[in-house]
C-alpha positions as CSV (number, residue, x, y, z in Angstrom):
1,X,16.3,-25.8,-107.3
2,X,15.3,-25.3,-111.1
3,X,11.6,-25.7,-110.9
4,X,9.9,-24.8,-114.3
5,X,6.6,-25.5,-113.5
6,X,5.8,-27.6,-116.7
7,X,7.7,-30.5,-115.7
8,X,5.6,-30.9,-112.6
9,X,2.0,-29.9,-113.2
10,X,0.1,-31.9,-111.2
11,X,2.8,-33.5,-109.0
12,X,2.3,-34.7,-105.6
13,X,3.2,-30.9,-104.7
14,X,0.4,-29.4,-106.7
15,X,-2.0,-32.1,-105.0
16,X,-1.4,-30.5,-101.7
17,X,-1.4,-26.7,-103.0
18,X,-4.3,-26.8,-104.7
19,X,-6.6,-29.0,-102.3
20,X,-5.5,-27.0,-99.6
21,X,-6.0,-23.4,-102.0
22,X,-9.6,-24.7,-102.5
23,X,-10.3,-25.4,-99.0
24,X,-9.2,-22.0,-97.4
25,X,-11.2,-20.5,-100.1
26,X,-14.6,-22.2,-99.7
27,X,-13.8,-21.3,-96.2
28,X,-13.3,-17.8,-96.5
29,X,-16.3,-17.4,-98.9
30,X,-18.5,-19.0,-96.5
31,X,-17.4,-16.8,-93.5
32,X,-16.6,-13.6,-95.4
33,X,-18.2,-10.8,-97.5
34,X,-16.1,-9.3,-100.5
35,X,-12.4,-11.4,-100.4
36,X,-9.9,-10.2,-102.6
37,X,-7.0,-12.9,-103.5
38,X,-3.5,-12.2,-104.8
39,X,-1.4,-15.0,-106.6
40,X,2.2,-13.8,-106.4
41,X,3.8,-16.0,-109.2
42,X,0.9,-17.6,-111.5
43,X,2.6,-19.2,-114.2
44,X,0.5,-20.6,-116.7
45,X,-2.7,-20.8,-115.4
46,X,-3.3,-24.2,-117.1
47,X,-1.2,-26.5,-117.9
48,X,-1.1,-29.1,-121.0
49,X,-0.1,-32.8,-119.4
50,X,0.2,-33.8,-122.9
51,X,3.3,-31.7,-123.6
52,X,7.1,-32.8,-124.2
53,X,7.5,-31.2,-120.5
54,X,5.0,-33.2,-119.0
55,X,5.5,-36.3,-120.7
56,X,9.6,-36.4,-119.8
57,X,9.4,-35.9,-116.0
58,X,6.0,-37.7,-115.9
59,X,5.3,-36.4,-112.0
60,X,1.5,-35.9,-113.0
61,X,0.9,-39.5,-113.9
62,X,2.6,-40.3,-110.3
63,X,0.2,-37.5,-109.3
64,X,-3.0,-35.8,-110.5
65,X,-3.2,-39.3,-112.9
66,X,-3.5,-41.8,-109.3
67,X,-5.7,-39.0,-108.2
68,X,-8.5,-39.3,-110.6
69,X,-8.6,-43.4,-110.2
70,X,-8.4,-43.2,-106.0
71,X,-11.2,-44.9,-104.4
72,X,-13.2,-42.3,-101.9
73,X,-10.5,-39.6,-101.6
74,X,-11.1,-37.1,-98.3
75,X,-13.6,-34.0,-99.0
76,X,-10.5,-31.5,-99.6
77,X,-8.8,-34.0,-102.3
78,X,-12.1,-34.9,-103.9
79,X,-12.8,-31.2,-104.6
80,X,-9.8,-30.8,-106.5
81,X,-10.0,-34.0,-108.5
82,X,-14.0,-32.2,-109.5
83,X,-12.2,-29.0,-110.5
84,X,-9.8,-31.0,-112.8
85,X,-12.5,-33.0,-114.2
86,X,-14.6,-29.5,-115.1
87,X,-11.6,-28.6,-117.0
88,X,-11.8,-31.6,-119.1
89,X,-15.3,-32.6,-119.6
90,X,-15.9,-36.3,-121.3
91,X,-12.4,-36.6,-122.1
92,X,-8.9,-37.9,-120.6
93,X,-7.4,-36.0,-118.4
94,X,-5.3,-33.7,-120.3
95,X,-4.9,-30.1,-119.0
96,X,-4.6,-29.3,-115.5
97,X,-5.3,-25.7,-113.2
98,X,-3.1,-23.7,-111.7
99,X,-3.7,-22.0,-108.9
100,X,-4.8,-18.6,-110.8
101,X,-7.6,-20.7,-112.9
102,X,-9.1,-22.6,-110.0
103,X,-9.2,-19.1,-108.0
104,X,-10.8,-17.4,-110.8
105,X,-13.7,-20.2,-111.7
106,X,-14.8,-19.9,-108.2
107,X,-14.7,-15.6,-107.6
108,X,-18.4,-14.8,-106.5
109,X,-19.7,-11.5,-107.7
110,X,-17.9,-8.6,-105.6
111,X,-14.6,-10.9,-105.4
112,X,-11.4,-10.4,-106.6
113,X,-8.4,-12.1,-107.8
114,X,-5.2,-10.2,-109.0
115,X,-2.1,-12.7,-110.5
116,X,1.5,-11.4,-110.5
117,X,3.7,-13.1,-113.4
118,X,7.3,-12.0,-114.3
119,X,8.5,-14.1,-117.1
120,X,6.6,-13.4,-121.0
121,X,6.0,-16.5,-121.5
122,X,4.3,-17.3,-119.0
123,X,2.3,-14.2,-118.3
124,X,1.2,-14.6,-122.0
125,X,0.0,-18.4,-121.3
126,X,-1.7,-17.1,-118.3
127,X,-3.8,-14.2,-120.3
128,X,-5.1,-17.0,-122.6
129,X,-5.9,-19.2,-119.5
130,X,-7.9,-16.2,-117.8
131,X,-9.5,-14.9,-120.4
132,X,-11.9,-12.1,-119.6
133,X,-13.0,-13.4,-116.3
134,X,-14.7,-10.9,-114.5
135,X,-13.0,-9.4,-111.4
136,X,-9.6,-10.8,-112.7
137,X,-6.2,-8.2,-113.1
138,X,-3.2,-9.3,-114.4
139,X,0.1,-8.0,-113.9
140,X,3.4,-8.9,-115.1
141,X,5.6,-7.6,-112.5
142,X,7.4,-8.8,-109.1
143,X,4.9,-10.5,-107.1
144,X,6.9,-10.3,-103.8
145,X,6.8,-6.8,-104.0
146,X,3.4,-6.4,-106.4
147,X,1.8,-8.3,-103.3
148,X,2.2,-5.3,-100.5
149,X,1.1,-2.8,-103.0
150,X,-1.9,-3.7,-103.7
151,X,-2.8,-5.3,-100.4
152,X,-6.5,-4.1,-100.0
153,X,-7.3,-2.1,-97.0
154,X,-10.5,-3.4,-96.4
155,X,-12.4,-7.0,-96.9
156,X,-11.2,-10.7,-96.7
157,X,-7.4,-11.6,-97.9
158,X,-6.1,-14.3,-98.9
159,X,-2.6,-14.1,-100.7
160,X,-0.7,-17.1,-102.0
161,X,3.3,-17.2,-102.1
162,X,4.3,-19.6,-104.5
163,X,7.6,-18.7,-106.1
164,X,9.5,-21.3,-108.4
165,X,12.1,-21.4,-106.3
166,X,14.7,-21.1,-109.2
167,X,16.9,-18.1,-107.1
168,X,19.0,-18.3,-104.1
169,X,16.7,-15.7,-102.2
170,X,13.1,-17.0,-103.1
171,X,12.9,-18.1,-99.2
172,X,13.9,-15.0,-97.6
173,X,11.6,-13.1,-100.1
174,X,8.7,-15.3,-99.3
175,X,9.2,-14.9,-95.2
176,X,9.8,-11.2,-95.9
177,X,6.6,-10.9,-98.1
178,X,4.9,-12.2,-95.6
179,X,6.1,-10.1,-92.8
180,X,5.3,-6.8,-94.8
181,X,1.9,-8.0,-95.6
182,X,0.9,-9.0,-92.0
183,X,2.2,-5.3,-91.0
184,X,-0.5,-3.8,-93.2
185,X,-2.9,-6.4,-92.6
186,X,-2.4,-8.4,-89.5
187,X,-5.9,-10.7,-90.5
188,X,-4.6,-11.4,-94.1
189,X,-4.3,-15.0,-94.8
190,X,-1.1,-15.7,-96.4
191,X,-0.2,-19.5,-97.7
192,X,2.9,-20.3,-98.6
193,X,4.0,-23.2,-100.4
194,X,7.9,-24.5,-100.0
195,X,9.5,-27.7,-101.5
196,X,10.7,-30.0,-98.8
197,X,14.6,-31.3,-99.4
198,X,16.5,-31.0,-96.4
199,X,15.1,-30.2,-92.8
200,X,17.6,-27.7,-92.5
201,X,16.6,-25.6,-95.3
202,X,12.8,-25.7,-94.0
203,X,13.7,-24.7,-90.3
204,X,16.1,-21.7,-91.9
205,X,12.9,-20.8,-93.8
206,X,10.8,-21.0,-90.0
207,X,13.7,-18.8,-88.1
208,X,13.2,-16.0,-91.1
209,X,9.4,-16.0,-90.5
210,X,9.9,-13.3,-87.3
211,X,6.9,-12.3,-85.3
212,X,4.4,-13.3,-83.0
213,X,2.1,-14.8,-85.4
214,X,0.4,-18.4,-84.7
215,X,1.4,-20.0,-88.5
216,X,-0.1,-23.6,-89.3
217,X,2.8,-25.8,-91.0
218,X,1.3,-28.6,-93.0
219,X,4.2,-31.5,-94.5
220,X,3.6,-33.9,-96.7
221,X,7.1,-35.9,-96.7
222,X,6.7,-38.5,-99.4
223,X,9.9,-40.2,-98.2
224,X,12.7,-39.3,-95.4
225,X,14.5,-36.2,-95.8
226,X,18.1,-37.8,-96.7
227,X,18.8,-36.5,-100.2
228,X,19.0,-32.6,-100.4
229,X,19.4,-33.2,-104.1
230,X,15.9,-34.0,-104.2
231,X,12.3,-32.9,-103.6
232,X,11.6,-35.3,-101.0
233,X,8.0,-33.6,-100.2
234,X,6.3,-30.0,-99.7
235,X,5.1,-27.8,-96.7
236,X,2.5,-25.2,-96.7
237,X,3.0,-22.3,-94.2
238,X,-0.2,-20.5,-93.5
239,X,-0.6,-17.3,-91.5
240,X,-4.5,-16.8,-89.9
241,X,-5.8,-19.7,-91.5
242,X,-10.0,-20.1,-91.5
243,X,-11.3,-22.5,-88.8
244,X,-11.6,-26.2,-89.7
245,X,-8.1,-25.5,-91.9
246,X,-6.2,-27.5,-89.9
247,X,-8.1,-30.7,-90.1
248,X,-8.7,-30.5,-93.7
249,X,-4.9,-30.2,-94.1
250,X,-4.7,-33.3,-92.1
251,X,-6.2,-35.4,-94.8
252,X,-4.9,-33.9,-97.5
253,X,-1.6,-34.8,-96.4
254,X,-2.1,-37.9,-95.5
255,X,-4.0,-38.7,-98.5
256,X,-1.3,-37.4,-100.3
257,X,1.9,-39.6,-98.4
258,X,0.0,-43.0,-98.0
259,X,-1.3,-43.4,-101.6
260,X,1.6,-41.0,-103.0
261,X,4.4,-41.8,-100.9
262,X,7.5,-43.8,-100.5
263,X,7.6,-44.9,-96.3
264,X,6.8,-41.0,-95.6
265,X,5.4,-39.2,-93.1
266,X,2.7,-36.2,-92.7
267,X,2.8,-33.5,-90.2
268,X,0.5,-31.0,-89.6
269,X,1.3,-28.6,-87.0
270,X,1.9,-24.6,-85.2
271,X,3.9,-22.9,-84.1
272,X,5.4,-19.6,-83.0
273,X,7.7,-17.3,-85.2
């Protein structure tokens, strides 16, 4: 799956990411002392919706666009539609957050956040995104492996694992990632984000995930899973999520299929890997 992220800011996919980011956040900040989060692959940081990217695949006008016009959306969805609409105050909605910018506007004094990006590009983008934000580190390196080494030893964490899923061995990585991190720290809260094409390719993902962890699956299937050629919807993996997680992942992904969707379906459920 090519997935340069520019084509599709504020998709459906980054609907359900980021409400369910902001949600496991607030949580842990309300039941935690010092958290410290790590963003394995943080891309831009913000992303124009403007740009010749943008504007060809036009996924955010099917997305984030229908989001800012929905009548009542759930608690989780609303907070993210308020985050994008601090990023673009009195105007049209024309730039929209990564994961890396919403973390940073909310780190409370004593928190960190530190953001892995690879490509130059990208990590450049990023730096201009971030700014000088205080309690921020950047570092262009591997965030599969940048993620382990710098896993704290003490306080909340929360790690995100959201590769762009442009290699062959992004899954594996990501289930191994998560296996070393819960070695080092077995209350980490890991979230992992996967695209949804194929059943198949999802339930690989599940039997690489070994251990006797308790992992909440969240799905957000905008249609049936019949064409592998597509991205027929997106699943969140999370490893010791904060209480009241699951329900708040219950309406964002059904938020997310009934006013998104095409005839889909939204699952939210645990299991045992």
């Amino acid at each position: 799956m090519n997935y340069s992220h520019a084509f599709h800011a504020g998709n459906f996919a980054d609907i359900v990411k980021h409400a369910a980011l902001l949600s496991v956040l607030s949580r842990m900040q309300a039941a935690r002392g010092r958290l410290s989060v790590i963003d394995t692959h943080g891309g831009r940081g913000v992303y124009d919706l403007t740009a010749s990217e943008a504007r060809r695949s036009a996924e955010a006008e099917r997305g984030v666009a229908r989001l800012m016009t929905a009548d009542a959306p759930p608690g989780p969805i609303l907070a993210l539609r308020e985050a994008v609409l601090r990023l673009n105050p009195g105007t049209a909605v024309r730039l929209y957050p990564g994961s890396p910018r919403l973390v940073a506007d909310r780190l409370r004094p004593g928190d960190a956040l530190t953001v892995f990006e690879l490509n130059p590009r990208e990590a450049d983008a990023l730096a201009t995104a971030l700014g000088s934000v205080q309690g921020v580190a950047m570092r262009r390196a591997d965030g599969f492996d940048g993620a382990v080494e710098v896993l704290p030893t003490r306080g909340g964490v929360l790690v995100l694992i959201d590769p762009p899923f442009e290699r062959g061995d992004d899954y594996a990585r990501s289930a191994e990632t998560l296996r070393r991190i819960l070695a080092q720290r077995p209350d980490a809260t890991v979230m992992i984000w996967l695209p949804l094409k194929d059943l198949e390719t999802f339930d690989s993902f599940l039997r690489q995930v070994e251990g006797p962890e308790i992992l909440l699956v969240a799905e957000a299937r905008l249609r049936p899973l019949r064409d592998p050629m597509r991205m027929n919807g997106c699943a969140l993996v999370i490893a010791s999520p904060p209480d009241g997680t699951q329900a708040d992942l219950e309406k964002v992904c059904r938020w997310t299929v009934g006013v998104l969707g095409e005839g889909g379906e939204a699952r939210v459920w645990t299991t045992v890997c």
